[in-house]
C-alpha positions as CSV (number, residue, x, y, z in Angstrom):
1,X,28.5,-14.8,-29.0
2,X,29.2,-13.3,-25.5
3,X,26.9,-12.1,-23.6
4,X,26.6,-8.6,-23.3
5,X,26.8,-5.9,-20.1
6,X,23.5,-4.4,-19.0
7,X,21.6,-2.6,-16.6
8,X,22.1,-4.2,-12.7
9,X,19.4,-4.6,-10.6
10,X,19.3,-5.4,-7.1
11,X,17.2,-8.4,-6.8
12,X,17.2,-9.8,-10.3
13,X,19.9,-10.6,-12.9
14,X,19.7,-9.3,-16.5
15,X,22.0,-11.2,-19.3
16,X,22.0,-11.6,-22.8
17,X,23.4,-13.8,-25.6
18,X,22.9,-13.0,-28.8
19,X,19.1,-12.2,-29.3
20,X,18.1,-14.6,-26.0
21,X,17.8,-12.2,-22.8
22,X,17.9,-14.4,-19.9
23,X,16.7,-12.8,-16.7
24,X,17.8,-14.6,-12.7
25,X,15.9,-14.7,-10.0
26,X,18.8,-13.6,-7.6
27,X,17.6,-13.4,-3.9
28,X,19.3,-17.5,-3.6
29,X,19.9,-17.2,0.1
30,X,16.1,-16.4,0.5
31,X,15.5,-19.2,-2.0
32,X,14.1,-16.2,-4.8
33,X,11.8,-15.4,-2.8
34,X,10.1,-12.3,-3.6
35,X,10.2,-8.9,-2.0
36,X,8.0,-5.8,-4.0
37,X,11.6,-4.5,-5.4
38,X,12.0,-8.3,-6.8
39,X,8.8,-7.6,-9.6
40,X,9.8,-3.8,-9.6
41,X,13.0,-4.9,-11.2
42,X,11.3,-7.6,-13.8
43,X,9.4,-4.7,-14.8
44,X,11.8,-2.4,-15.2
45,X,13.9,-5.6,-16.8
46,X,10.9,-6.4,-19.0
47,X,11.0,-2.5,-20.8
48,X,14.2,-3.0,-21.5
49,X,14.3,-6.0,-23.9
50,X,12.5,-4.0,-26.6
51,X,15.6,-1.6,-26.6
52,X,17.9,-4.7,-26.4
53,X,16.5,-5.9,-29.9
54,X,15.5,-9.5,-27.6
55,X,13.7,-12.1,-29.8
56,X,13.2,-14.3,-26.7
57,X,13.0,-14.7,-22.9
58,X,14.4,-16.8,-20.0
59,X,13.5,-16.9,-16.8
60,X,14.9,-18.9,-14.1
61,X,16.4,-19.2,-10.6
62,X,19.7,-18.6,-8.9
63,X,20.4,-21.1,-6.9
64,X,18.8,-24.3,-5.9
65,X,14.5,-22.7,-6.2
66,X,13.0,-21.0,-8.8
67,X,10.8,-18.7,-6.2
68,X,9.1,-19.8,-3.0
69,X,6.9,-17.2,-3.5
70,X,6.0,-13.3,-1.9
71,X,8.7,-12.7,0.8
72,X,6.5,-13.0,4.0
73,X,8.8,-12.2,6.4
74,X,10.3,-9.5,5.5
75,X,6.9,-7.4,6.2
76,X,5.1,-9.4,8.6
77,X,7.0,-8.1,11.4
78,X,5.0,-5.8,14.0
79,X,1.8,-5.9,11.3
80,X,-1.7,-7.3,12.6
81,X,-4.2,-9.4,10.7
82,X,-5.3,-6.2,8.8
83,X,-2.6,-4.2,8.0
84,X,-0.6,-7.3,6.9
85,X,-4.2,-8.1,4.1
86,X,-3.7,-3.9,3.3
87,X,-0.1,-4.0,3.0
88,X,-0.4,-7.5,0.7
89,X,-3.2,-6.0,-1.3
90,X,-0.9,-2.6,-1.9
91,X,1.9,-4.7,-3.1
92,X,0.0,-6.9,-5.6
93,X,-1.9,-3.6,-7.1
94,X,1.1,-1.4,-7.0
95,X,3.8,-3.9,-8.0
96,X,3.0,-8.0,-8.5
97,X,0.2,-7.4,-11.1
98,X,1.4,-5.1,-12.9
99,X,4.8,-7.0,-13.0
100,X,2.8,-10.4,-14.3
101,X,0.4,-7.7,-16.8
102,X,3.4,-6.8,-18.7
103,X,5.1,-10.2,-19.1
104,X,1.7,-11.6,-20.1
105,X,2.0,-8.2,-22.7
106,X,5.2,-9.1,-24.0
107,X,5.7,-9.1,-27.6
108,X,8.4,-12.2,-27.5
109,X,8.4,-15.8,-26.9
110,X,9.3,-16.6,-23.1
111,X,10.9,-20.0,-21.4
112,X,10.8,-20.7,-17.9
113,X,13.3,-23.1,-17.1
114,X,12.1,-24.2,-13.3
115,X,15.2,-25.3,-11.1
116,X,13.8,-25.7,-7.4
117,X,10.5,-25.1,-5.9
118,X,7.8,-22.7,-7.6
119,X,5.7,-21.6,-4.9
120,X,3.0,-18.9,-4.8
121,X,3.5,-15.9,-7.0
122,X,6.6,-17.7,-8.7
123,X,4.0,-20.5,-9.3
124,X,2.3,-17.7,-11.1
125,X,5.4,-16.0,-12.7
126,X,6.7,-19.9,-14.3
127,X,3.5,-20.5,-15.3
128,X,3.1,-17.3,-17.0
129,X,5.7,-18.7,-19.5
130,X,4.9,-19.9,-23.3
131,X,7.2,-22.9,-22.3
132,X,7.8,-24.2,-18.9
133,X,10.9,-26.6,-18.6
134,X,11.5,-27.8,-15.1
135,X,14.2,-30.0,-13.4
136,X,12.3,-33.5,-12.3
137,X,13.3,-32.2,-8.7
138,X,10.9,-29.2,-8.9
139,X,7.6,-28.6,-7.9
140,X,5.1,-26.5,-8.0
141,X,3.0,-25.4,-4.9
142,X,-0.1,-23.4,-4.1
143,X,0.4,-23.1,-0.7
144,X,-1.6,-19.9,-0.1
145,X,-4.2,-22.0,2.0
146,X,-2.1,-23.4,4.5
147,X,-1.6,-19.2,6.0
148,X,-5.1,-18.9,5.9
149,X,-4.4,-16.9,2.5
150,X,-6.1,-16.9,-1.8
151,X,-3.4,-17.5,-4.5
152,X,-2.7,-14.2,-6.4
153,X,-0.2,-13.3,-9.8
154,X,-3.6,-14.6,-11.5
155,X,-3.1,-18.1,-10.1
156,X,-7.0,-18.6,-10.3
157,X,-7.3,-17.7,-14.0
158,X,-4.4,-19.5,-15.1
159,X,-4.9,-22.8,-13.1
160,X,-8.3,-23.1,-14.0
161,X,-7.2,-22.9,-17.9
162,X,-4.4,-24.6,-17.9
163,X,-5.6,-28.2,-15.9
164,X,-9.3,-27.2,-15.3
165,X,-11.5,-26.9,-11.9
166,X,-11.1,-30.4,-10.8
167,X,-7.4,-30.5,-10.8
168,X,-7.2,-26.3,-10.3
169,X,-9.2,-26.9,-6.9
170,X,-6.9,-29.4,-5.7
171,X,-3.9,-27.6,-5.8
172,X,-5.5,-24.3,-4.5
173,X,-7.9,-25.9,-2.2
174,X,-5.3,-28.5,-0.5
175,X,-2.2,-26.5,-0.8
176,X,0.2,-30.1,-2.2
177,X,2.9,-30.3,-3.8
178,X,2.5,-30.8,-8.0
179,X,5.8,-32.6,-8.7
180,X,7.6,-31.6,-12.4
181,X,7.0,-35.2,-13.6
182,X,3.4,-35.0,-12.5
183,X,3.0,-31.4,-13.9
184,X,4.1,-32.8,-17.2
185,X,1.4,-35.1,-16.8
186,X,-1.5,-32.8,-16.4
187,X,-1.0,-30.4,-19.0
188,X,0.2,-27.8,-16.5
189,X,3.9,-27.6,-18.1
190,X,6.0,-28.1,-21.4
191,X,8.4,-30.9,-20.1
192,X,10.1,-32.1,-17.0
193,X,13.7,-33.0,-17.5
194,X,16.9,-34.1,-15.8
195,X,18.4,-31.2,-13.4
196,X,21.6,-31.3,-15.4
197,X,19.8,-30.6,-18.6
198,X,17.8,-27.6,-18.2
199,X,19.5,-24.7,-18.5
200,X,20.9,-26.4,-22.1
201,X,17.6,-27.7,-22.7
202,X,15.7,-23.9,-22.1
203,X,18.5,-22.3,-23.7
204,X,18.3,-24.1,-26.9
205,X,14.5,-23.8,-27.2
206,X,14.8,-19.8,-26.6
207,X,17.5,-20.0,-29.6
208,X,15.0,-21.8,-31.5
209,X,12.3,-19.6,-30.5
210,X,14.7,-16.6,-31.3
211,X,15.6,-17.4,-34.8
212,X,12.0,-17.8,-35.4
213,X,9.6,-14.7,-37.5
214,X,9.5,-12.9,-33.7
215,X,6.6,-11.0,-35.3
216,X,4.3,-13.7,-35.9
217,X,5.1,-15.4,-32.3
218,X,4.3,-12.3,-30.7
219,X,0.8,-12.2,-32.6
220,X,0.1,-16.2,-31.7
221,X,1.0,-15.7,-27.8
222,X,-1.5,-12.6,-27.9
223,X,-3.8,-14.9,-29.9
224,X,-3.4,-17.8,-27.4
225,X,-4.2,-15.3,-24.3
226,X,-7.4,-13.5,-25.7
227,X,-8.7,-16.8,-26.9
228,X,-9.2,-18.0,-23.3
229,X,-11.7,-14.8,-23.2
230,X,-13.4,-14.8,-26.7
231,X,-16.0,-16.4,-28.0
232,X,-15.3,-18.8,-31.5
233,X,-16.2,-15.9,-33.7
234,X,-14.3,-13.3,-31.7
235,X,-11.3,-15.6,-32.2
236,X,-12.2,-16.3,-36.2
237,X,-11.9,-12.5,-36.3
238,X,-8.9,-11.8,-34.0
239,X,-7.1,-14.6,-36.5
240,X,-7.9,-12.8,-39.5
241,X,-6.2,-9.4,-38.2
242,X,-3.4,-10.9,-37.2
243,X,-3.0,-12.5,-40.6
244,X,-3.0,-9.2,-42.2
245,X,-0.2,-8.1,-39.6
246,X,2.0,-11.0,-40.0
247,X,1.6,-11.4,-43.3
248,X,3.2,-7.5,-44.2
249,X,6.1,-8.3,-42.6
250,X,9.4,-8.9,-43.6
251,X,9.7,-12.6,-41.9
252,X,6.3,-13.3,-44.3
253,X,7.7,-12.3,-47.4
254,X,11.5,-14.1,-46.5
255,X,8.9,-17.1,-45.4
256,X,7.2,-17.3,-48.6
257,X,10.4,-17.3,-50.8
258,X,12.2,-19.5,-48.6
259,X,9.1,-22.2,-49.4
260,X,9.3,-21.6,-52.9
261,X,12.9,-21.9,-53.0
262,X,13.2,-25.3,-51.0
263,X,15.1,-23.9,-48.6
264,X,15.1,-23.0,-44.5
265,X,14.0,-19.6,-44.3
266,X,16.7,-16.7,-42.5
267,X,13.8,-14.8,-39.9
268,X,15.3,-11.6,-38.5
269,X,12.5,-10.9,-36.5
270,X,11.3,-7.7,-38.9
């Protein structure tokens, strides 16, 4: 298939290929990173895919980084130590969180495919992904502590879940580089692979992902975030809902025949 024209945006590419949106970082010169506008447009970039009948996501980087984070300089000029904590606190309420609340609400798989350095809130946006794949040059850095700043984009929640205090500390706490191969290591990522392959290799797991019963995904990413938050009981009882959802739909019943029949089963993602 070709991919298909959409909507531009001014900091962020949108593309699509068959039922994989892809959405690009596209600030390279500035190595991603990322103004307000950059999460206005994933927002606006994120409503869309529902319309675009998506069944999966990628996000990456133009370029040689994925995102080196909030773009300090382009509003710390002129500002003192405490308009520059108001003006950072106004962007995060107004446009980072809310950006990383509706990724974390979407209803389809999502691949981040890591091709530079991940710093700050693009830390938080890769690692917001169901599957991070990342070039063995990449890295991943916390680096909020070396300006005398806190990580945000829900960096302490999702470290702390995803390698635990000891390891979460470090990386907030001493502001170091987390090299891809080393992030494999720890639990923090999906895979590290070569730099040639990993646009092919994020590509072919969002087709994989895409031809997959998009209903039931949806329901076990949702499952896999509120189970960080319930208790075992709460979760026993979340699972047992979503069975009832997943199981009326259309992807159930081709699921079930398929099985029967000895045979792969054709998801549409109904």
């Amino acid at each position: 298939m070709t991919e298909t024209a959409l909507p531009t945006f001014e900091t962020i590419r949108l593309e699509q290929q068959g039922a994989v949106a892809t959405i690009t970082l596209n600030r390279p010169q500035r190595l991603n990173a990322a103004p307000p506008q950059m999460f206005i447009d994933l927002r606006a970039a994120l409503a869309q895919l529902p319309v675009l009948g998506a069944r999966a996501l990628v996000i990456t980087g133009e370029g040689r980084a994925f995102c080196s984070g909030a773009d300090l300089a382009s509003r710390a000029d002129g500002q003192s130590a405490t308009s520059r904590g108001a003006n950072a606190y106004q962007a995060l309420t107004e446009h980072y969180s809310p950006t990383m609340m509706a990724l974390s609400r979407l209803a389809i798989p999502v691949v981040c495919a890591v091709n530079g350095v991940a710093a700050g809130i693009g830390a938080s946006l890769a690692l917001a992904g169901d599957f991070v794949v990342a070039a063995r040059s990449a890295y991943f850095l916390e680096a909020f502590v070396n300006i005398g700043l806190v990580p945000d984009g829900g960096a302490t929640w999702m470290l702390t879940r995803l390698v635990g205090k000891a390891r979460a500390t470090e990386m907030m706490m001493l502001g170091e580089r987390i090299p891809a191969d080393k992030a494999e290591a720890w639990g923090l990522i999906y895979k590290a692979v070569d730099d040639a392959e990993l646009m092919a290799q994020a590509q072919a797991l969002a087709e994989r992902l895409a031809n997959g019963p998009t209903r039931s995904l949806g329901l076990i990413r949702q499952g896999i975030a509120r189970a960080m938050e319930q208790s075992y009981a709460e979760a026993l009882a979340m699972e047992a809902t979503h069975q009832l959802m997943a199981g009326d739909s259309a992807d159930a019943r081709e699921g079930g025949m398929a099985f029967l029949e000895r045979r792969k089963a054709a998801f549409k993602g109904e």
